[in-house]
C-alpha positions as CSV (number, residue, x, y, z in Angstrom):
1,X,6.4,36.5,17.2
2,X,5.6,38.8,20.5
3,X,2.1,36.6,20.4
4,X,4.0,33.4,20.2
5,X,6.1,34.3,23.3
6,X,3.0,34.9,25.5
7,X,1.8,31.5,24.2
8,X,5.3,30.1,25.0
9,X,5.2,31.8,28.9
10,X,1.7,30.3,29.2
11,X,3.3,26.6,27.9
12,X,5.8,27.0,30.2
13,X,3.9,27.6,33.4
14,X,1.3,24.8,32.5
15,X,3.9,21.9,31.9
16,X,6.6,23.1,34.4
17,X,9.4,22.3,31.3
18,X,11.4,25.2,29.2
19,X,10.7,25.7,25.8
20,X,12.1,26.9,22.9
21,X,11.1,29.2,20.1
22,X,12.0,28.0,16.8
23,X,11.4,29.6,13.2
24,X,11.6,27.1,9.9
25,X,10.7,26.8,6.6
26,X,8.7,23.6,6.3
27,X,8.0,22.9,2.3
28,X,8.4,26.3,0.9
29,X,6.3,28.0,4.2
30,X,8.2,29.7,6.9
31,X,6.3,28.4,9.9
32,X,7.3,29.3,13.4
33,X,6.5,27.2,17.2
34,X,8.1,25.6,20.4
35,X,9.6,22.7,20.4
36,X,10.8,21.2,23.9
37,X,14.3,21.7,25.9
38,X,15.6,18.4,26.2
39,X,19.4,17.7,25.2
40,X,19.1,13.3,25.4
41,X,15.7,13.2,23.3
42,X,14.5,14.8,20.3
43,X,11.3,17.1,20.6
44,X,8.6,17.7,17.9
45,X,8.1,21.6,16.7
46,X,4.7,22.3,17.5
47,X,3.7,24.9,15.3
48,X,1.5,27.9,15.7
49,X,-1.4,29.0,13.6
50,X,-2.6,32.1,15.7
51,X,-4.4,29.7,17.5
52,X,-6.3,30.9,21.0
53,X,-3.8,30.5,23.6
54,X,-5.4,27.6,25.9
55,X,-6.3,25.8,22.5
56,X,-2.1,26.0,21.9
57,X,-1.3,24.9,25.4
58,X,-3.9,22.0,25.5
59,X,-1.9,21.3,21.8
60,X,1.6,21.5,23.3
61,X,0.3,19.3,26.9
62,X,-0.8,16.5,24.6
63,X,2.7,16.3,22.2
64,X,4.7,16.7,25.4
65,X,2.7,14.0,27.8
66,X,1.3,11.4,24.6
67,X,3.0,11.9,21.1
68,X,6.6,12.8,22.2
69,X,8.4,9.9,20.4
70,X,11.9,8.8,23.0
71,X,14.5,8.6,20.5
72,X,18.0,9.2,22.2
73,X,20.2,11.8,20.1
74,X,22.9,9.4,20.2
75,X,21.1,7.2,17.0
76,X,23.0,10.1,15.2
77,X,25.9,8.2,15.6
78,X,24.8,5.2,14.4
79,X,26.0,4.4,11.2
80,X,23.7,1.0,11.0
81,X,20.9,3.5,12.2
82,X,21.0,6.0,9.9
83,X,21.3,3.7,6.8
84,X,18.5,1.3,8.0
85,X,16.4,4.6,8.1
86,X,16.9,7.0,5.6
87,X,14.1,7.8,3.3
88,X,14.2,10.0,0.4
89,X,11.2,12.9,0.7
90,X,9.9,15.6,-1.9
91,X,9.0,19.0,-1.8
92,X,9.0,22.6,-3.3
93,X,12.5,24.4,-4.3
94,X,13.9,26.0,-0.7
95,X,16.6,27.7,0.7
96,X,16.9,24.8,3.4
97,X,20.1,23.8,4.0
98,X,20.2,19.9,3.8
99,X,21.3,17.3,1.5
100,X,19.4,17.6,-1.7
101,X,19.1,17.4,-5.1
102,X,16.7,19.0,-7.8
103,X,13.9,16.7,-9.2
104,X,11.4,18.7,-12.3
105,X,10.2,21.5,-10.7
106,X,10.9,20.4,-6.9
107,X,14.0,19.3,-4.5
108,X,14.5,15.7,-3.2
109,X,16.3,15.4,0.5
110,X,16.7,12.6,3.3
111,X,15.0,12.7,5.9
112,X,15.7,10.4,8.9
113,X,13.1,8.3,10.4
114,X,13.2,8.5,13.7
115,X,9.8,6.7,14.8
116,X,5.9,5.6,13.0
117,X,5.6,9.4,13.8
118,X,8.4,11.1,13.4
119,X,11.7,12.4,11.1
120,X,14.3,14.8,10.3
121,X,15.7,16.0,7.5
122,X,19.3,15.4,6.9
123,X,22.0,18.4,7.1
124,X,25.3,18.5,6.7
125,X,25.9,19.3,10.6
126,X,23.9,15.5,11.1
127,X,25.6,14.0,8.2
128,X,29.0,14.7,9.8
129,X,27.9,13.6,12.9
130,X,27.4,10.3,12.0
131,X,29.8,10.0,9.9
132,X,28.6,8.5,6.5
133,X,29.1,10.3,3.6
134,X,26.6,12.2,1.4
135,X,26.9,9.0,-1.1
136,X,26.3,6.5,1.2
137,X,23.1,7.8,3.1
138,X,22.0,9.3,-0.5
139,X,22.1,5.1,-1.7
140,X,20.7,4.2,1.2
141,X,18.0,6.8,1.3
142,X,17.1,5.2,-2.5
143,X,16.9,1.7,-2.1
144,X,14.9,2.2,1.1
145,X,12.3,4.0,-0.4
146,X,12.2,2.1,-3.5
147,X,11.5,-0.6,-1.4
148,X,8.0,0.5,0.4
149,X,5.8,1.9,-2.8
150,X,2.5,0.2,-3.7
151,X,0.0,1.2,-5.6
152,X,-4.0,1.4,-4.9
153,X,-7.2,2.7,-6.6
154,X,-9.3,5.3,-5.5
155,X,-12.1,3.3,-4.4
156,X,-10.4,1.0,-2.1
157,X,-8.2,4.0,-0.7
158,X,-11.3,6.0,0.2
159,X,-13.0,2.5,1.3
160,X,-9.9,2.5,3.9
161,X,-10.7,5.8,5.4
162,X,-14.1,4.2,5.5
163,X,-15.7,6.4,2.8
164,X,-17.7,4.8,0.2
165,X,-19.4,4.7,-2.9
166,X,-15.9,6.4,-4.6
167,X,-15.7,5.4,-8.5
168,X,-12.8,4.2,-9.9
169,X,-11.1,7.5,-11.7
170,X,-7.4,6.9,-10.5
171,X,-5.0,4.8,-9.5
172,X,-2.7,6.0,-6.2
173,X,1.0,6.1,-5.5
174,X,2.0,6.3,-2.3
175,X,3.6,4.1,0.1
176,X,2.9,1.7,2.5
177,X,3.3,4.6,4.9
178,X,0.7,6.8,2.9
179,X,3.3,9.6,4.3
180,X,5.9,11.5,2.2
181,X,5.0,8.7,-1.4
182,X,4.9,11.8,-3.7
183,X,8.5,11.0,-3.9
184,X,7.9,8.7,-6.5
185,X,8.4,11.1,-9.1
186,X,11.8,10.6,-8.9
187,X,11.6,6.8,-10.0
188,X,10.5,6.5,-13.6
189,X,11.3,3.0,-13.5
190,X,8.3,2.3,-11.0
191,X,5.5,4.1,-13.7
192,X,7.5,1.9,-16.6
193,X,6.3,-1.3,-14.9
194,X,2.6,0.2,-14.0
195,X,2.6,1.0,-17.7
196,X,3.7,-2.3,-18.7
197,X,1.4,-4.6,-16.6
198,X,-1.3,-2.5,-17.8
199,X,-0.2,-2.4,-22.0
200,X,0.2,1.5,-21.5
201,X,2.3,3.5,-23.7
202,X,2.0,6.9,-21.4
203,X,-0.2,8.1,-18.0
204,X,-0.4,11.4,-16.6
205,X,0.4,11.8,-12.9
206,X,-1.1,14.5,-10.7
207,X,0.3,15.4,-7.0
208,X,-2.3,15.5,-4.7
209,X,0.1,16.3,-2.0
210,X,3.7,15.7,-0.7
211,X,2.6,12.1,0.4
212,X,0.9,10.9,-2.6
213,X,0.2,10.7,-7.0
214,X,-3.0,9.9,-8.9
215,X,-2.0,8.2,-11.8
216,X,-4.4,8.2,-15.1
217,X,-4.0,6.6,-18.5
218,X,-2.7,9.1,-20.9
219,X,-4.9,10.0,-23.8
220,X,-5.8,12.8,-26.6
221,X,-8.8,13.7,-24.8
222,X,-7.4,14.7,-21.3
223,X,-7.0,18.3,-21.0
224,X,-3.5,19.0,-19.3
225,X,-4.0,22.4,-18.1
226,X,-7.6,21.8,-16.8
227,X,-5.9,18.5,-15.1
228,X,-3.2,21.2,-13.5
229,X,-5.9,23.5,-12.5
230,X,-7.8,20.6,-10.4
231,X,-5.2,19.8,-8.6
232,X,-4.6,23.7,-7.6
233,X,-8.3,24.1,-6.8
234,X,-7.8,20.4,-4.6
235,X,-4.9,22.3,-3.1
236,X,-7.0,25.2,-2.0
237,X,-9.5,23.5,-0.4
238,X,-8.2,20.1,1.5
239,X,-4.5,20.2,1.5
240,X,-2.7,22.9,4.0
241,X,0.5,24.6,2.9
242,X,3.1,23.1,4.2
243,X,1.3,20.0,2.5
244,X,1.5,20.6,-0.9
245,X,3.2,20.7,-4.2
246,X,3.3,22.6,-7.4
247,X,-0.4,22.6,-9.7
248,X,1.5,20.9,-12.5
249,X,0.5,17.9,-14.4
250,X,3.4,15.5,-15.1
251,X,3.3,13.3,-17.9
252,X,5.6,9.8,-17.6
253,X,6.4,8.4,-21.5
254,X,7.3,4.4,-21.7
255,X,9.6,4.7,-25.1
256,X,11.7,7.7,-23.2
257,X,11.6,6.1,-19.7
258,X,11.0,10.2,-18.7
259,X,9.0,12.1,-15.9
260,X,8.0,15.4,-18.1
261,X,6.3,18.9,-16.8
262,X,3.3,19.3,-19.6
263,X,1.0,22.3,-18.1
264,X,1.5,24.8,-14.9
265,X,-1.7,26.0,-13.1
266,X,0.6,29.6,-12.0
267,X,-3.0,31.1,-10.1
């Protein structure tokens, strides 16, 4: 922390604004940063990594002068707001006190979307303030993000982030968003009709991070375990903490309509 407050003096002098430092737990990973002094707009954490001091500042000068979304506090208030743009999101079992509910292995919440770039997660303390109900923005939070899933192949996901040459090995599940779609393992109902327009009885799904699910057709000669331990070593590699979810492999059965854990990578 004493680092983070020389990096918070230096932010200070360079942008002429006060700052604030803020500790969180982001996913599972307690994370600390500043995030701006503002009371009429909401201000991004940015968070520090041990990062060289001028590399931080030249970090916080470019969310503070380009990326700072201007969303006025007072959408809090607004009931027709805050059920228009509720989303549900997924991530590992916390401590976090918000508005969730446990899904397999992880925790669903709401978060509120505030811009293209930007949301919060729904606490009580912001629930009351605009007064909806937990049942109401839960609803809303569903059918909202029910609404924007889609599903793609490999290939023409890679194609979009203009690599090519990508064979066909999975289908994805994200949203039209590609932000926070891992969330679909809490709708069974959307892996019953992939099974059905494809004549599938059963398909394996694999978090590749909080935003996203490879989806495979279920058969004797997959290896669940191996499966669980690719998407650990995929987690090592490319995805950063506050990114990702469990190594598990999930297994989604058309006759019992059911989202099932079927192997644990605990390394």
């Amino acid at each position: 922390m004493r680092n983070l407050e020389l990096v918070k003096s230096e932010v200070e002098k360079e942008l002429g604004i006060q700052t604030k430092l803020v500790s969180c737990n982001k996913n599972g990973i307690d994370l600390e940063g500043l995030c701006f002094l503002d009371d009429s707009q909401f201000s991004p954490v940015i968070y520090y990594h041990g990062e060289p001091t001028g590399e931080f500042v030249k970090m916080a000068k470019k969310a503070f002068q380009q990326d700072r979304p201007k969303v006025d506090i007072g959408v809090l208030r607004d009931k027709e707001f805050v059920l228009q743009n509720s989303r549900l999101g997924i991530q590992r079992q916390t401590d976090d006190p918000i508005l969730k509910r446990s899904c397999l292995n992880l925790e669903l919440y709401i978060r509120l979307k505030l811009s293209a770039t930007m949301s919060v997660k729904i606490t009580k303390d912001l629930l009351t303030l605009s007064g909806l109900t937990g049942y109401e923005v839960w609803k809303a939070a569903e059918a909202n993000t029910m609404r924007y899933f889609e599903v793609t192949n490999m290939e023409e996901m890679m194609g979009l982030m203009g690599i090519g040459n990508v064979p066909h090995l999975f289908d994805v599940v994200t949203n039209y968003e590609r932000m926070h779609g891992a969330v679909a393992l809490a709708f069974p109902d959307l892996f019953k009709q992939y099974c059905l327009d494809k004549n599938l009885e059963s398909v394996v799904l694999l978090p590749s991070s909080i935003h996203e699910i490879l989806v495979l057709e279920d058969d004797d000669s997959l290896d669940y375990m191996q499966l669980a331990e690719m998407v650990h070593s995929v987690n090592e590699a490319e995805v950063s903490l506050f990114e990702q979810l469990d190594s598990v492999t999930y297994r989604y059965d058309v006759a019992s309509n059911e989202i099932n854990i079927v192997a644990v990578c605990d390394r």
